[in-house]
Backbone as CSV, one residue per row, in Angstrom:
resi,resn,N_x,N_y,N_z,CA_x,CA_y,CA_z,C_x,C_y,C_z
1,UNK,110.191,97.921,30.984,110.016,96.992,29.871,110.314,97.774,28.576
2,UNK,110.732,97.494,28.009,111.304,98.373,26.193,110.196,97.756,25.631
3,UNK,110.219,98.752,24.319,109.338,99.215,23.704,109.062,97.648,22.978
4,UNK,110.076,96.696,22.380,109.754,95.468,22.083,108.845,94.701,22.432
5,UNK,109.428,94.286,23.696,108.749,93.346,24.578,106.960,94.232,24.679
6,UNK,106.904,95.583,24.916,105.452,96.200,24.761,104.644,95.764,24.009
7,UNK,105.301,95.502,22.715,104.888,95.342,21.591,104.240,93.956,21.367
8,UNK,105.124,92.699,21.893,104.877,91.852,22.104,103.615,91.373,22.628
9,UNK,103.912,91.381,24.090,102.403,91.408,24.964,101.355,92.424,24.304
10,UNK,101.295,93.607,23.650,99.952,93.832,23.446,99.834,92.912,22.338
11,UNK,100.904,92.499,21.519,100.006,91.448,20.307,99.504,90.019,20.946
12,UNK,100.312,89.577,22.038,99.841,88.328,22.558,97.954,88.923,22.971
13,UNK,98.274,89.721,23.883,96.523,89.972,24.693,95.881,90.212,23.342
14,UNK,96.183,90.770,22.142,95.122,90.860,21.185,94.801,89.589,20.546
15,UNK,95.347,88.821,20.286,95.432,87.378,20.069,94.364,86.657,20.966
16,UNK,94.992,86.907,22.765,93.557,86.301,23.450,91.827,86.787,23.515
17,UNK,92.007,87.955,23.277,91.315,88.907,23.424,90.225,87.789,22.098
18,UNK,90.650,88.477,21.218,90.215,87.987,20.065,89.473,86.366,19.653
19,UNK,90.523,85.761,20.746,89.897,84.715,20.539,88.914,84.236,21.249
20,UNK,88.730,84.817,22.708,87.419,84.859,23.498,86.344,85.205,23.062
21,UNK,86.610,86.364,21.891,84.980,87.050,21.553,84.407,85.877,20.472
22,UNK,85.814,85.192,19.817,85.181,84.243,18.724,84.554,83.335,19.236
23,UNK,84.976,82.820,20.724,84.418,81.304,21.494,82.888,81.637,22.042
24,UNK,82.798,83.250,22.483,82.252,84.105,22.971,80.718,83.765,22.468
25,UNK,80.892,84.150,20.885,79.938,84.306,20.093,79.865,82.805,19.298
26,UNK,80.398,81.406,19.657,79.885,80.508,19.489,79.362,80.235,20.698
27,UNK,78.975,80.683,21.874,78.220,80.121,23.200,78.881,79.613,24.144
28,UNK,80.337,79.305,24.158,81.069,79.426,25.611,81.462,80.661,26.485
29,UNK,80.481,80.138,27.610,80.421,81.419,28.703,81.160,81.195,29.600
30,UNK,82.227,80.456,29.906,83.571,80.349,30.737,84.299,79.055,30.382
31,UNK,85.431,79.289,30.600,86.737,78.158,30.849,86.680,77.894,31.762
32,UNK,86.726,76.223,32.088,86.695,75.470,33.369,88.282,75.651,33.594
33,UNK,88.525,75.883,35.085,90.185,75.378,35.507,90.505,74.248,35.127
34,UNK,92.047,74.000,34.944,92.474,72.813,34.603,92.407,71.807,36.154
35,UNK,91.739,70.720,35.819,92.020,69.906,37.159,92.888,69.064,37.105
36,UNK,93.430,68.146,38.872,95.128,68.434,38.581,94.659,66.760,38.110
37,UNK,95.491,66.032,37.308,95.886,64.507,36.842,95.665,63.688,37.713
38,UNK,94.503,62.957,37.611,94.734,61.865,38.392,95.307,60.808,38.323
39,UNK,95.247,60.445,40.120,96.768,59.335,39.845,96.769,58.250,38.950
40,UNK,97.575,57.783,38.807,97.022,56.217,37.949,96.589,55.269,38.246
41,UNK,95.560,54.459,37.592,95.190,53.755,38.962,95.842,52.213,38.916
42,UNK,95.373,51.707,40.188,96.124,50.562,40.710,96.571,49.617,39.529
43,UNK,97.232,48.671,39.978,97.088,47.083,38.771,96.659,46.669,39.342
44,UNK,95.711,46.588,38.344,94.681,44.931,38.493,95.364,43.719,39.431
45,UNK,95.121,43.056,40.067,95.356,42.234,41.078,94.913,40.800,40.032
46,UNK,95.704,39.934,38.808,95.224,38.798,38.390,95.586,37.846,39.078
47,UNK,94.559,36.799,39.399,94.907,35.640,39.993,96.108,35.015,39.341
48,UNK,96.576,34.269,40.359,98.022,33.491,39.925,97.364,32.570,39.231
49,UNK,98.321,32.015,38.387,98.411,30.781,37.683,98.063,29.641,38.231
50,UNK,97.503,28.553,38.186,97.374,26.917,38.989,98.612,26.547,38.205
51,UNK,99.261,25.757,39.164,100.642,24.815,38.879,99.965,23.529,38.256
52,UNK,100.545,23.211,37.374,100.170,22.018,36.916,99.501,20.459,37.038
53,UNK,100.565,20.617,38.402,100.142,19.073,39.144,99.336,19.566,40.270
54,UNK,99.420,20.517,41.075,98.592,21.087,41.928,97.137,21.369,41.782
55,UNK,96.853,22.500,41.031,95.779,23.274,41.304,94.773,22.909,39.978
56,UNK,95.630,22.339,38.656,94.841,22.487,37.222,93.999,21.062,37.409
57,UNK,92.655,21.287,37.459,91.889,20.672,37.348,92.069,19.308,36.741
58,UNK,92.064,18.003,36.625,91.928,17.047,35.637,91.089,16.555,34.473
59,UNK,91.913,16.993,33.679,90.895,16.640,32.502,90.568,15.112,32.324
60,UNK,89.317,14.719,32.583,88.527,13.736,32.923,88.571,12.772,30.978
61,UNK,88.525,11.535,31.052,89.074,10.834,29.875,87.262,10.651,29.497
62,UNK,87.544,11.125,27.907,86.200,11.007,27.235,85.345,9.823,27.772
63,UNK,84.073,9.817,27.780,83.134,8.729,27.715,82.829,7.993,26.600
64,UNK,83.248,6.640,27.201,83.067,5.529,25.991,81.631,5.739,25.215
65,UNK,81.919,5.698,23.241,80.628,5.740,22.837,79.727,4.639,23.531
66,UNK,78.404,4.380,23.967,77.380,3.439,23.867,77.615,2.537,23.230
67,UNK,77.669,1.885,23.514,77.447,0.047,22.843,76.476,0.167,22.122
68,UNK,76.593,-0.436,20.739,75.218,-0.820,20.005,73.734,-1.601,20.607
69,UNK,72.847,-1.365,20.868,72.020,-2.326,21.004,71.988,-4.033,20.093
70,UNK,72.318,-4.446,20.941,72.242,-6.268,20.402,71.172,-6.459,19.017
71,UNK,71.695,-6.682,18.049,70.647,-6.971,17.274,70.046,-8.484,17.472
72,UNK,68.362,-8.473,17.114,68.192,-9.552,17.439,66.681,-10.409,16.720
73,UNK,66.836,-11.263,16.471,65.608,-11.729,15.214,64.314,-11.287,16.045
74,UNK,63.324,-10.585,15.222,62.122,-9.930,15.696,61.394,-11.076,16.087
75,UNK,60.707,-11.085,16.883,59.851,-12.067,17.416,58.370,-11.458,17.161
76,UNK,57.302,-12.711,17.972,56.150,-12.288,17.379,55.685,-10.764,18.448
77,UNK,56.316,-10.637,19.313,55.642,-9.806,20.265,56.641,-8.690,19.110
78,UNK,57.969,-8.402,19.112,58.076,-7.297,18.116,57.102,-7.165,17.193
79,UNK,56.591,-7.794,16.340,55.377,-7.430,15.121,54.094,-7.548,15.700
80,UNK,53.839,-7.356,16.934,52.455,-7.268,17.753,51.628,-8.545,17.148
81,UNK,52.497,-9.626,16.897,51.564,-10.482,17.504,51.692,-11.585,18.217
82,UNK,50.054,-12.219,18.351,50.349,-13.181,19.978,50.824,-14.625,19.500
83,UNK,52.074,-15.061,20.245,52.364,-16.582,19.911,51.256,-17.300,20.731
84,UNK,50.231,-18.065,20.258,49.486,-18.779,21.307,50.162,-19.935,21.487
85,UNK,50.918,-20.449,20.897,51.834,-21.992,21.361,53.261,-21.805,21.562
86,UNK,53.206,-22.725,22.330,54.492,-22.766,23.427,55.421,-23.284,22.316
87,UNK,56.395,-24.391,23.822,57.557,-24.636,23.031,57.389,-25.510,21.609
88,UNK,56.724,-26.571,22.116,55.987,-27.741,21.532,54.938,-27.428,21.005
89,UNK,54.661,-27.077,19.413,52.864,-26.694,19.466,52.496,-27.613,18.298
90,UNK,51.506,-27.652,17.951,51.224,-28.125,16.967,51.015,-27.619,15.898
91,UNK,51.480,-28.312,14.415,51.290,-27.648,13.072,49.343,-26.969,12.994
92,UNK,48.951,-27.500,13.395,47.453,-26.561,13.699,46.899,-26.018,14.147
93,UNK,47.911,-25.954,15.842,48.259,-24.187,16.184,48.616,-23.026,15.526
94,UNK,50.007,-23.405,14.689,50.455,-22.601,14.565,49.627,-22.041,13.400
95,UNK,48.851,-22.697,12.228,47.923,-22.312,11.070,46.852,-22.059,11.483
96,UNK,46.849,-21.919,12.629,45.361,-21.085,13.164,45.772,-19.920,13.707
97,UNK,46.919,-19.187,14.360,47.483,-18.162,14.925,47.576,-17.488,13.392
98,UNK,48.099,-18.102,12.389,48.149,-17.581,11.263,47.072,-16.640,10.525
99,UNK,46.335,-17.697,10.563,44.696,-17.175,10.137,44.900,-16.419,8.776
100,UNK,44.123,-16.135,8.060,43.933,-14.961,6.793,44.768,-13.790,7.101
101,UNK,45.915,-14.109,7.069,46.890,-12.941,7.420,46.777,-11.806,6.230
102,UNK,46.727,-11.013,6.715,47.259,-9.507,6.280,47.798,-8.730,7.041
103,UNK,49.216,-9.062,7.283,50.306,-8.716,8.256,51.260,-7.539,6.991
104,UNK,50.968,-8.326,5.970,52.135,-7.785,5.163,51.145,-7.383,3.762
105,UNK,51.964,-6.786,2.896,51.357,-6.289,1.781,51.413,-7.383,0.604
106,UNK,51.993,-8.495,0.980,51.883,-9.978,0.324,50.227,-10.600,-0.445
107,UNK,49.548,-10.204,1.507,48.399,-10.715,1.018,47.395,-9.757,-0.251
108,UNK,47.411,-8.746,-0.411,47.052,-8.341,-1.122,46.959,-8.810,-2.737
109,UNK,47.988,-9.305,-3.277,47.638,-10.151,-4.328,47.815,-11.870,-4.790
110,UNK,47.652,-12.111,-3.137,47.685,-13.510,-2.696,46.201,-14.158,-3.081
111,UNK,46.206,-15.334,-3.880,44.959,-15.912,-4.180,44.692,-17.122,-2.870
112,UNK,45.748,-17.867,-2.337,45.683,-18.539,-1.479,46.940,-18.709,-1.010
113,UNK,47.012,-19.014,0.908,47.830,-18.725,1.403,48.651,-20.264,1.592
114,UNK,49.955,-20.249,1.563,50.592,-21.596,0.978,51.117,-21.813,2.475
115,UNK,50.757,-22.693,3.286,51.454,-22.990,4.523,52.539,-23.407,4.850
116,UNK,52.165,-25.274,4.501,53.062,-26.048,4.012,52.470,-27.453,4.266
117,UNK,53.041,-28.540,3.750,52.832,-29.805,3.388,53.795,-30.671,3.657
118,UNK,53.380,-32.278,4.464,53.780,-33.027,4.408,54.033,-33.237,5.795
119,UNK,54.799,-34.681,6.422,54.989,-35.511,7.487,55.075,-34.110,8.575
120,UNK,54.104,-34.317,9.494,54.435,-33.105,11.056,55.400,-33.675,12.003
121,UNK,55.817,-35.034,11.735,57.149,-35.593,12.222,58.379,-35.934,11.163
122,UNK,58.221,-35.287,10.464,59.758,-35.889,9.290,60.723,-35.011,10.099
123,UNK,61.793,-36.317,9.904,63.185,-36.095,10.034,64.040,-34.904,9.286
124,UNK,63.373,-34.779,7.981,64.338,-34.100,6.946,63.103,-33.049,6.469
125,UNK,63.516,-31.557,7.160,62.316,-30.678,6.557,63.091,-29.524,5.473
126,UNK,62.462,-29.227,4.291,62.893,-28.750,2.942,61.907,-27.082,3.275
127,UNK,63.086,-25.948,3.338,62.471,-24.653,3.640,63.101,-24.070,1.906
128,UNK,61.885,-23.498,1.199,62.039,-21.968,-0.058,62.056,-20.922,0.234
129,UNK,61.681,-20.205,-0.558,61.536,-18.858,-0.751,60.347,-18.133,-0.152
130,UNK,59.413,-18.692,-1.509,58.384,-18.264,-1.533,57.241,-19.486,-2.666
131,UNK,56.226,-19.243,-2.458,54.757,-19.810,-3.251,55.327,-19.150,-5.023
132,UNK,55.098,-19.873,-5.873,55.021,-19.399,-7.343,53.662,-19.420,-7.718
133,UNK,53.157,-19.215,-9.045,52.030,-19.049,-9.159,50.972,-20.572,-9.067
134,UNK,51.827,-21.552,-9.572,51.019,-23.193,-9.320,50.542,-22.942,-7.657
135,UNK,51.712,-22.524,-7.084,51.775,-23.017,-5.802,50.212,-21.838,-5.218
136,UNK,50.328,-20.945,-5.398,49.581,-19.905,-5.282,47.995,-20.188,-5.067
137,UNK,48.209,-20.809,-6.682,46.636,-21.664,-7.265,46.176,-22.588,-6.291
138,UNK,46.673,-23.632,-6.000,46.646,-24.810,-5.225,46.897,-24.696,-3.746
139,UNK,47.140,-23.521,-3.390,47.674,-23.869,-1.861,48.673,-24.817,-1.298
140,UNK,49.432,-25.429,-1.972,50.523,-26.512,-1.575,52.201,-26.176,-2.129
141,UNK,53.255,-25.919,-1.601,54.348,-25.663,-1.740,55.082,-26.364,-2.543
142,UNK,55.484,-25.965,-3.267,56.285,-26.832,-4.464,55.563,-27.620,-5.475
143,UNK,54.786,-27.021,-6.102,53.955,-27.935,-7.292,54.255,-27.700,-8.848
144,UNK,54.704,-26.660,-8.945,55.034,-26.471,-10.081,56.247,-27.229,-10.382
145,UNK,57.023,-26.270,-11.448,58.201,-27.766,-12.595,58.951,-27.749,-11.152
146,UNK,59.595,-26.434,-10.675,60.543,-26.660,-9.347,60.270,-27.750,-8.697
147,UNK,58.827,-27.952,-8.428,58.491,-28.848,-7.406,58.476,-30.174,-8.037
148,UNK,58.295,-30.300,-8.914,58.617,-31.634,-9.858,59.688,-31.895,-9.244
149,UNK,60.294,-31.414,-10.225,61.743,-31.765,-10.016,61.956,-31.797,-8.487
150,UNK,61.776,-31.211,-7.716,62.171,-31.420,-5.724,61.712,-32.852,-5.572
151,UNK,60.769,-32.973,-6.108,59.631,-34.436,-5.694,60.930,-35.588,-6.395
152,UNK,61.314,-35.754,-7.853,62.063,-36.446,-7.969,63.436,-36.527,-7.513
153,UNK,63.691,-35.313,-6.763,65.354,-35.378,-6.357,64.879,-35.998,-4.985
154,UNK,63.812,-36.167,-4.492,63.317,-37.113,-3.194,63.377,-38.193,-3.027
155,UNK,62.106,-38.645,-4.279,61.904,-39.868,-4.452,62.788,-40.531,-5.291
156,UNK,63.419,-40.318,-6.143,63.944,-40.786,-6.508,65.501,-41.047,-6.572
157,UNK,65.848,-40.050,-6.175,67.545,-39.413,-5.327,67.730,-40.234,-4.333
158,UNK,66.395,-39.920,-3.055,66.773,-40.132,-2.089,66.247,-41.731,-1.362
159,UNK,65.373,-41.718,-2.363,64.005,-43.078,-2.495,63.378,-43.156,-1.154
160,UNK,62.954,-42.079,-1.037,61.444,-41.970,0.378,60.689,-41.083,-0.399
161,UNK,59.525,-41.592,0.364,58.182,-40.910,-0.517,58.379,-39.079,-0.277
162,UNK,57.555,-38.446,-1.225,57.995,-37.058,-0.831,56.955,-36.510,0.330
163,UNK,55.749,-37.451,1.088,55.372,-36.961,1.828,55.896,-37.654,3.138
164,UNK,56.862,-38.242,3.221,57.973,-38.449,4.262,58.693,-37.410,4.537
165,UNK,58.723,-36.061,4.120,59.493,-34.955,4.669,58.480,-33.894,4.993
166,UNK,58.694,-32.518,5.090,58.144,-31.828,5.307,58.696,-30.948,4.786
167,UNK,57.572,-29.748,3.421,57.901,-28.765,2.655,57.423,-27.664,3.132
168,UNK,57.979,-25.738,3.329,57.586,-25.108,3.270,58.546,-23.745,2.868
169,UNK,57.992,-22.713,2.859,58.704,-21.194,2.461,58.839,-20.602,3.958
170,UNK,60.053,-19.587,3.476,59.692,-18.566,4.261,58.528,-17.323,4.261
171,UNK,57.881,-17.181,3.240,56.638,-16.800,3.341,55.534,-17.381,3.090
172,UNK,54.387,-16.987,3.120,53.224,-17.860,2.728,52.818,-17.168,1.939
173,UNK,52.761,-15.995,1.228,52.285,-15.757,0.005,53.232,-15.557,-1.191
174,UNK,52.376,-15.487,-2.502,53.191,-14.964,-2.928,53.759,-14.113,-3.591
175,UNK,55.149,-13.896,-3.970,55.432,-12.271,-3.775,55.227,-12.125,-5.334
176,UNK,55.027,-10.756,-5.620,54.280,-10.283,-6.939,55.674,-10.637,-8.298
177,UNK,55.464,-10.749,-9.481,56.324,-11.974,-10.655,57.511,-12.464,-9.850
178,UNK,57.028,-13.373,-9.070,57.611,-14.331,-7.776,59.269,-14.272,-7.869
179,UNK,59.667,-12.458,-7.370,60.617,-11.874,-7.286,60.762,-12.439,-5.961
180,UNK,62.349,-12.374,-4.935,62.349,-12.688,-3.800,61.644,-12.054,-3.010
181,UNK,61.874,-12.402,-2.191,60.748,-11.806,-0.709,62.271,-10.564,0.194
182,UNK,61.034,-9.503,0.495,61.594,-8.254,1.081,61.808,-8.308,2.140
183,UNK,62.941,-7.772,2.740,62.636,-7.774,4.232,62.190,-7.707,5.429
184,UNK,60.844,-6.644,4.815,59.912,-6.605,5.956,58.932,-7.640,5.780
185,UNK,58.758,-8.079,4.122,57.504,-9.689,4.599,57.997,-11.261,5.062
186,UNK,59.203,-11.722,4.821,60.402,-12.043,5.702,60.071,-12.038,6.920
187,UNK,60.215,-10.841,7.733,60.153,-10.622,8.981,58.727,-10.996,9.940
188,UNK,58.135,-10.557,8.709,56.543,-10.933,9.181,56.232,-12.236,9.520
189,UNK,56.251,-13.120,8.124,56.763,-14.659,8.709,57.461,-15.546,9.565
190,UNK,58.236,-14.458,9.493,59.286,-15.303,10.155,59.154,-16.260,11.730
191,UNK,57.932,-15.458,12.521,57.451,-16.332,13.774,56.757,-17.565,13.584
192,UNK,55.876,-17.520,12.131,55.133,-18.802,11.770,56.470,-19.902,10.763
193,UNK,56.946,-19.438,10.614,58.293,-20.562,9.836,59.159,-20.794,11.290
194,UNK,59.405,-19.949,12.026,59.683,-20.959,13.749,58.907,-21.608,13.868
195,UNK,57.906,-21.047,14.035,56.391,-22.117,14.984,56.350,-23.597,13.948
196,UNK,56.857,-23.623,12.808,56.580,-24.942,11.973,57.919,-25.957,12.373
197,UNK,58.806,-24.962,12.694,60.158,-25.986,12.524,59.768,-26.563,14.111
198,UNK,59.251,-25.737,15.277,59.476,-25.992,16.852,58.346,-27.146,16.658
199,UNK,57.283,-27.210,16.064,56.092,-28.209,16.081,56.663,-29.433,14.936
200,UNK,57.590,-29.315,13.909,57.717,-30.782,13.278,59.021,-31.273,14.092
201,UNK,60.248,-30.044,14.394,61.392,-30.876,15.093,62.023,-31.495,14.104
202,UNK,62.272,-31.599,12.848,63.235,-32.232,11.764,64.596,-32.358,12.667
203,UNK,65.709,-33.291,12.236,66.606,-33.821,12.809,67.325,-32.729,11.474
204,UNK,66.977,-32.790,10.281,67.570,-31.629,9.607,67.064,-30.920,9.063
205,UNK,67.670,-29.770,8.444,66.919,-28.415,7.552,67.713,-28.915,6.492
206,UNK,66.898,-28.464,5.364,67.969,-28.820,4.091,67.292,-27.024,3.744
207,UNK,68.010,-25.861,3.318,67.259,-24.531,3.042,67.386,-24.469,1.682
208,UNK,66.458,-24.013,0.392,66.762,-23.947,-1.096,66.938,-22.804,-1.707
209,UNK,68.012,-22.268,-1.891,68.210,-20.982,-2.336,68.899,-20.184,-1.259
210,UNK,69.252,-18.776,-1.887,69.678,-17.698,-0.871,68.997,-17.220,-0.289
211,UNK,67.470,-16.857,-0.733,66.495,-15.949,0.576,66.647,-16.636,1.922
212,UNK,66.165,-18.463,1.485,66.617,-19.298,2.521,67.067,-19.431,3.776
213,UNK,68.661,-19.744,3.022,70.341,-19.787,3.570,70.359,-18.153,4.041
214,UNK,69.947,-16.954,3.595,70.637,-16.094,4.218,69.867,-16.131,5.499
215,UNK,68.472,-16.820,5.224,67.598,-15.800,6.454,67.769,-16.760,8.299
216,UNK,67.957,-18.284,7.709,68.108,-18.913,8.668,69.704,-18.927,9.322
217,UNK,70.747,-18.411,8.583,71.699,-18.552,9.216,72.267,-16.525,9.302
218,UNK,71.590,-16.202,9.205,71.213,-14.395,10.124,72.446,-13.979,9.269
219,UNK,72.531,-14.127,8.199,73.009,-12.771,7.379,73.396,-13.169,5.783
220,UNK,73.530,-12.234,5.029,73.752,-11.974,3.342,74.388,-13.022,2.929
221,UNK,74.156,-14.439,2.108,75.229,-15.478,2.028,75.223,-15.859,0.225
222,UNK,75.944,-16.037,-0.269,76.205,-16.078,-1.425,76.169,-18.205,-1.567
223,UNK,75.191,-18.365,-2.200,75.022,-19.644,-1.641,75.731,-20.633,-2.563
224,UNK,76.936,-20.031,-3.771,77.270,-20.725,-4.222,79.023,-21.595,-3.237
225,UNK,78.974,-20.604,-2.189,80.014,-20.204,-0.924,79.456,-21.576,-0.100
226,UNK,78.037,-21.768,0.655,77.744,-22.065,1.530,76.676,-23.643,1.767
227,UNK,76.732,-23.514,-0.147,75.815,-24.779,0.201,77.242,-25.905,-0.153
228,UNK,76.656,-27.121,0.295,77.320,-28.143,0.998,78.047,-28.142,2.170
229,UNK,78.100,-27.307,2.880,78.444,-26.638,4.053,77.586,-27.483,5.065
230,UNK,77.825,-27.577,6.396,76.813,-27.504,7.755,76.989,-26.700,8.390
231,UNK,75.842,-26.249,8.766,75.091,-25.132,9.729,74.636,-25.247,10.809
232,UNK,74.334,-24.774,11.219,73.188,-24.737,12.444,71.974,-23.545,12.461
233,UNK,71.079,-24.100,13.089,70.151,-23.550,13.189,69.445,-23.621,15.008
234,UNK,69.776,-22.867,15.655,69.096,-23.252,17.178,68.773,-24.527,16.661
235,UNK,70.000,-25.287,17.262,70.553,-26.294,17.536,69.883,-27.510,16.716
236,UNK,69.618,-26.918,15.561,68.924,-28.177,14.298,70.135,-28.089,13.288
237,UNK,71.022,-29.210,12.698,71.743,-29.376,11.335,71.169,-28.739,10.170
238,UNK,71.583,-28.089,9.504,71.532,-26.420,8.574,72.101,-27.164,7.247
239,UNK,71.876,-27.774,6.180,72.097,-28.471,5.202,71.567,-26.885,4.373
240,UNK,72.344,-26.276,3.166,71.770,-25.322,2.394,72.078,-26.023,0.826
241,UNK,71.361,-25.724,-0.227,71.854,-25.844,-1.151,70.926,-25.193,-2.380
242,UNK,71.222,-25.512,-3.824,70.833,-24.617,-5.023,68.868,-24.992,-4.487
243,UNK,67.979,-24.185,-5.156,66.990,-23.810,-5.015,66.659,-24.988,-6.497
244,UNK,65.647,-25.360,-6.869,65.290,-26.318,-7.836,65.015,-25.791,-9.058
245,UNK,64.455,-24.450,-8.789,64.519,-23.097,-9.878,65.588,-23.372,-10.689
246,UNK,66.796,-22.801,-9.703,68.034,-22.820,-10.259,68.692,-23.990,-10.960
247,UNK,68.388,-25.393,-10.789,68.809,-26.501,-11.236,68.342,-26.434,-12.762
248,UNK,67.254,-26.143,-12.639,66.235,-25.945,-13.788,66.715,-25.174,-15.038
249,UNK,67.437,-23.655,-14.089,67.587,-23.014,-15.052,69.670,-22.835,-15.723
250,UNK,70.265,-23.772,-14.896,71.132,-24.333,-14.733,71.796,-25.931,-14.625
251,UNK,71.063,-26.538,-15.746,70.780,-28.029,-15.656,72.330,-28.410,-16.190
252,UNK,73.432,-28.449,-15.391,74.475,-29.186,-15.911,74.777,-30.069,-14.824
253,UNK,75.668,-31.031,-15.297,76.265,-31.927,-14.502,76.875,-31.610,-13.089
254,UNK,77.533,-30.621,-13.418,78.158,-29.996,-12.039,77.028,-29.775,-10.659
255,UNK,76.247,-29.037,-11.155,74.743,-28.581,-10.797,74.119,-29.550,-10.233
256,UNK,74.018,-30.465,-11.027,72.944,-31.808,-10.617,73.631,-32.595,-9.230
257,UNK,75.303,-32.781,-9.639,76.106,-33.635,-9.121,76.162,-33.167,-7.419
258,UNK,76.336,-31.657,-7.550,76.190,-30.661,-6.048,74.917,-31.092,-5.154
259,UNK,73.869,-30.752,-6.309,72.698,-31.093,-5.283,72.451,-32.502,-4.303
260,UNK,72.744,-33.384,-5.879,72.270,-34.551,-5.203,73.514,-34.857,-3.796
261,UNK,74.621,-34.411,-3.871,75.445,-34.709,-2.749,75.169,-34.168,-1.506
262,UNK,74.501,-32.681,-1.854,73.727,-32.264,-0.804,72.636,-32.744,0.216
263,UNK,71.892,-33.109,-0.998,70.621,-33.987,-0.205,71.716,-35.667,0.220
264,UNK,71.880,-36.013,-0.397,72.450,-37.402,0.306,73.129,-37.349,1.914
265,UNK,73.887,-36.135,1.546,74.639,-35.643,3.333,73.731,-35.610,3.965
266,UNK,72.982,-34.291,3.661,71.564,-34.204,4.417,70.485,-35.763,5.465
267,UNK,69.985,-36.000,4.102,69.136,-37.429,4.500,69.726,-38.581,4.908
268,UNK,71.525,-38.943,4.978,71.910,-39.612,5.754,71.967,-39.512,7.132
269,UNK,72.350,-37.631,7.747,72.268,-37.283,8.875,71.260,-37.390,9.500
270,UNK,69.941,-37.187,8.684,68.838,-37.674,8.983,68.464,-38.399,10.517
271,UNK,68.980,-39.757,9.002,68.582,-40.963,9.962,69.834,-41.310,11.017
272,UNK,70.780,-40.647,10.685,71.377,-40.911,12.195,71.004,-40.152,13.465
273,UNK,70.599,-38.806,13.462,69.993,-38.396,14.470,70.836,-37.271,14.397
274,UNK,70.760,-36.182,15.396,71.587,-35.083,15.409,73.240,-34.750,15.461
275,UNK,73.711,-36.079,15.916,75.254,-35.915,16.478,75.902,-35.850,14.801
276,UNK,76.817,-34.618,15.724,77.707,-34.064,14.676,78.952,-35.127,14.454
């Protein structure tokens, strides 16, 4: 070997040399052998694909939303209470099932509870709102100027006495500065204003106003739309028209001329009987 290459290798071994004592004296006390590469390992084995029409599952067609539940006028068993008369009952059934109601928050500044008045067989029965304060006082439906005036668009419009028909509200009290009636005291009534119509049987309804007209023909009605119209009512003629309030507070010709045509349709159908 020449003196080069000598030269070489002792600088390489001083190099290793050197660098053992440095690994030395940080605390490595041997070099592991190199171990040999292991092999590589396998491929993964992925499942095949599903073919389309074959193997891929069917995606199943959404489920129809639920149907709404049927809406449907609350009865007395919805507001927990008991109808004691049947189909046929009498007007003094049904004002005894009534009793000193405090069903609703009505009665609370109710002085007396307004039922209703007049023939338990008339042909032609006249449904309001509500009791005003006369009516309130007195216990009898329609006494104040409204009711004036109803009494002469009767008797004298129609020329039958005004206790030849039969008057009442959809509530029996009344509602506080005899604003309309809410929906839940409405609702409350609403089994004893059946129980009056199933026990007199009128051949017609004549209804006064919108609380009225909306509540007997089951939804929101703009009654300048609907009165002179026919209706139905489980299977009674549905006559709607202006409220007597309103005549009152709307006294023109047009006004007057509507009503009275109203009631005349009305109280002619009357006396013919139900056929349309």
């Amino acid at each position: 070997m020449d003196g080069d290459l000598k030269k070489q290798s002792r600088a390489v071994l001083g190099s290793v040399r050197a660098l053992l004592e440095e690994l030395s004296e940080e605390g490595l006390e041997r070099i592991a052998a190199p171990t040999d590469v292991a092999d590589p390992p396998s491929p993964i084995n992925l499942p095949a694909q599903p073919r389309e029409a074959e193997e891929r599952p069917p995606i199943a067609d959404p489920a129809p939303p639920p149907s709404p539940a049927p809406v449907s006028t609350p009865g007395p068993q919805d507001l927990g209470l008991e109808r004691s008369w049947g189909a046929s009952p009498s007007l003094e059934e049904v004002r005894e099932a009534l009793g000193e109601c405090t069903r609703c928050p009505l009665h609370e500044g109710r002085n007396k509870i307004v039922f209703g008045h007049g023939d338990p067989d008339a042909d032609l029965m006249f449904i309001g709102e509500g009791p005003g304060e006369n009516e309130d006082q007195q216990g009898l439906p329609f006494v104040g100027r409204a009711g004036e005036l109803l009494t002469q668009m009767i008797e004298k419009g129609l020329g039958i006495p005004r206790s030849s028909t039969y008057i009442c509200n959809i509530v029996k009290c009344r509602p506080p500065g005899n604003r309309d009636p809410l929906a839940n005291e409405v609702s409350t009534c609403r089994p004893f204003l059946d129980g009056q119509i199933d026990a007199v049987k009128p051949k017609v309804i004549v209804t006064l106003g919108k609380p009225a007209a909306s509540l007997l023909l089951g939804h929101d009605v703009a009654i300048t739309r609907v009165r002179g119209q026919w209706h139905d009512y489980r299977g009674t003629p549905l006559m709607p028209t202006f409220h007597p309030a309103y005549v009152l507070r709307q006294y023109t010709e047009a006004v007057r001329r509507h009503v009275w045509n109203d009631l005349r349709a009305a109280f002619e159908r009357s006396q013919q009987g139900s056929e349309t």
